[in-house]
C-alpha positions as CSV (number, residue, x, y, z in Angstrom):
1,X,-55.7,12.7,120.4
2,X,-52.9,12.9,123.2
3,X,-49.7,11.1,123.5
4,X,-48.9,8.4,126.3
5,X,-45.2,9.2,127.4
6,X,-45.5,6.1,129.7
7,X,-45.6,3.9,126.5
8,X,-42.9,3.2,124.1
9,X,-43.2,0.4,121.6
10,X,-40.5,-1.1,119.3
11,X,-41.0,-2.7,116.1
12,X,-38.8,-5.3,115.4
13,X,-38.7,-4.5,111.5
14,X,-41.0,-2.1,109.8
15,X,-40.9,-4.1,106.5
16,X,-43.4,-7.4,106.3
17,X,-44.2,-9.3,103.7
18,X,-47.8,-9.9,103.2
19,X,-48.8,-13.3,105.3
20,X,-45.8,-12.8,107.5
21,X,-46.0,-11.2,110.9
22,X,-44.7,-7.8,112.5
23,X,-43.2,-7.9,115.8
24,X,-43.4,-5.4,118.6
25,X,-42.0,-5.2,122.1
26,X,-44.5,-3.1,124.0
27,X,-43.6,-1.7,127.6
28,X,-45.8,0.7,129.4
29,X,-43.8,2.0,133.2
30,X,-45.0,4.9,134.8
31,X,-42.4,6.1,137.0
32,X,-45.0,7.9,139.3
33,X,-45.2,4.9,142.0
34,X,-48.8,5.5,142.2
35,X,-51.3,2.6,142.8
36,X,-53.6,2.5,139.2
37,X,-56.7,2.1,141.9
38,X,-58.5,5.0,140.7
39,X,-62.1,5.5,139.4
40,X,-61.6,8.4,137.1
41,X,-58.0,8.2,135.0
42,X,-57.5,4.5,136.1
43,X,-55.5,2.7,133.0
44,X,-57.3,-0.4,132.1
45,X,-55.3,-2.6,129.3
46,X,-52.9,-1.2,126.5
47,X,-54.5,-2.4,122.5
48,X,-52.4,-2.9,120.3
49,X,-53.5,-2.8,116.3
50,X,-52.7,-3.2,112.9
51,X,-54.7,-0.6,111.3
52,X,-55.2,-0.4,106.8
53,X,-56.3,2.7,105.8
54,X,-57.2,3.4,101.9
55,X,-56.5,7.2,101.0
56,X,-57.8,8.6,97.2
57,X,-60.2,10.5,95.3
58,X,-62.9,9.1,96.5
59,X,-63.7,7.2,99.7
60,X,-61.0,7.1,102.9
61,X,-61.9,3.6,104.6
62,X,-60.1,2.5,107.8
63,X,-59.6,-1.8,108.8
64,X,-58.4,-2.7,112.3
65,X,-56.7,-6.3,110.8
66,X,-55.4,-7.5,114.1
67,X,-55.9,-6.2,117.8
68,X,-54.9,-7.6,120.8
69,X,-54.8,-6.1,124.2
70,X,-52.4,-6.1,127.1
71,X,-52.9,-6.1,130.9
72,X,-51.7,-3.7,133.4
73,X,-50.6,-4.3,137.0
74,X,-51.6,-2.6,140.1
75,X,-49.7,0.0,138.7
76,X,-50.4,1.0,135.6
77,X,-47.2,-1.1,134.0
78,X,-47.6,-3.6,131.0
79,X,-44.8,-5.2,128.9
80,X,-45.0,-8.1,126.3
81,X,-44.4,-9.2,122.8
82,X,-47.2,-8.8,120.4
83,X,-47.3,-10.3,116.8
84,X,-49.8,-8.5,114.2
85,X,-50.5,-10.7,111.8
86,X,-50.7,-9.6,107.9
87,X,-53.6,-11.8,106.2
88,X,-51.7,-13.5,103.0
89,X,-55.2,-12.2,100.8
90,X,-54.2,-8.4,101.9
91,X,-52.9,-5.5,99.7
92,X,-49.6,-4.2,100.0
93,X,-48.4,-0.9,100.7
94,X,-48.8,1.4,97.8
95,X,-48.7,5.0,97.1
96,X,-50.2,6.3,93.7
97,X,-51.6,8.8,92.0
98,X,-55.4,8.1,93.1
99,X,-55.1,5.7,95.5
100,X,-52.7,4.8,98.8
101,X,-52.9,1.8,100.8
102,X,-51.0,2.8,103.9
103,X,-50.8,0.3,107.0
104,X,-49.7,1.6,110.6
105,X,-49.4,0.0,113.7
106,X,-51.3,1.8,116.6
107,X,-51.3,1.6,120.6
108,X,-53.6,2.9,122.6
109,X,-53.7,3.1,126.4
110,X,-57.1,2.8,127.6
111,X,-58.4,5.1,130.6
112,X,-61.0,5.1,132.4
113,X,-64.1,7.6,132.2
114,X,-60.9,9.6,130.4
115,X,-59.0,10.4,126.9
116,X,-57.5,7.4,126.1
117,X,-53.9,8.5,124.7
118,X,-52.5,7.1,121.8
119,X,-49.4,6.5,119.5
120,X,-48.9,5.2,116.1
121,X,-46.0,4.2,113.6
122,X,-46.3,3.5,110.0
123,X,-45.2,0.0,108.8
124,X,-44.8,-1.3,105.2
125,X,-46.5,-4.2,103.6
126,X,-44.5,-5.5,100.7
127,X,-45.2,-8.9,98.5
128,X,-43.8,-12.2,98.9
129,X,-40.2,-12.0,98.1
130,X,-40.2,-8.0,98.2
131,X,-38.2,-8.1,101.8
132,X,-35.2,-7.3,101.0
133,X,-36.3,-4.9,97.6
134,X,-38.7,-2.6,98.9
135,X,-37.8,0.2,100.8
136,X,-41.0,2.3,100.4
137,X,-44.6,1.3,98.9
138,X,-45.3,0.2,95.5
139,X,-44.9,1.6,92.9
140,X,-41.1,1.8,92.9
141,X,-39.6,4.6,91.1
């Protein structure tokens, strides 16, 4: 997996309660000044997703549970506000002795007949009314 240093992406809070929304401002600006009109390497769209992954003793299961996708100019260069919408039937964020539920928020810049590059930040999914109480997943110490 490599890292796009073109990309940056800002979440506007990193807390959500479940059927709530997160936020992100995603800009992608190569400063290269190069045309993107290239067969091999050319940048097609940056995706944005929210991705669920279950971690335990057992299975490791992975849920894409909103995606959207971005265009890029002539250039390569992409910028707009994306919303990832937390269903209001899924878990929260929890971290216990068999079993995690930990939710992150990937962006991947999609190339061409090339490694697409990628970058990722973990988000927290709390319950209704948990905003402004949890700090890190369930179960609180």
């Amino acid at each position: 997996m490599s890292y796009d240093p073109n990309l940056s992406i800002e979440i506007e809070h990193d807390i959500t309660e479940v059927g709530d929304a997160f936020a992100c401002t995603v800009r992608r600006s190569p400063s290269d000044g190069e045309t993107n009109a290239k067969t091999v390497g050319q940048v097609r769209a940056v995706q944005i997703a929210l991705v669920m992954t279950t971690e335990g003793r057992g299975d490791v299961d992975s849920e894409r549970i909103g995606e959207t996708s971005l265009p890029v100019d002539e250039y390569g260069m992409a910028s707009g506000v994306v919303h990832l919408v937390v269903p209001a039937t899924a878990p929260i964020s929890y971290d216990g002795a068999l079993l995690r539920i930990v939710y992150r928020i990937e962006a991947r810049t999609d190339i061409r007949l090339g490694r697409d590059q990628h970058s990722s930040a973990e988000v927290l999914v709390v319950p209704v009314g948990g905003a402004g109480v949890y700090r890190r997943p369930h179960p609180l110490p």
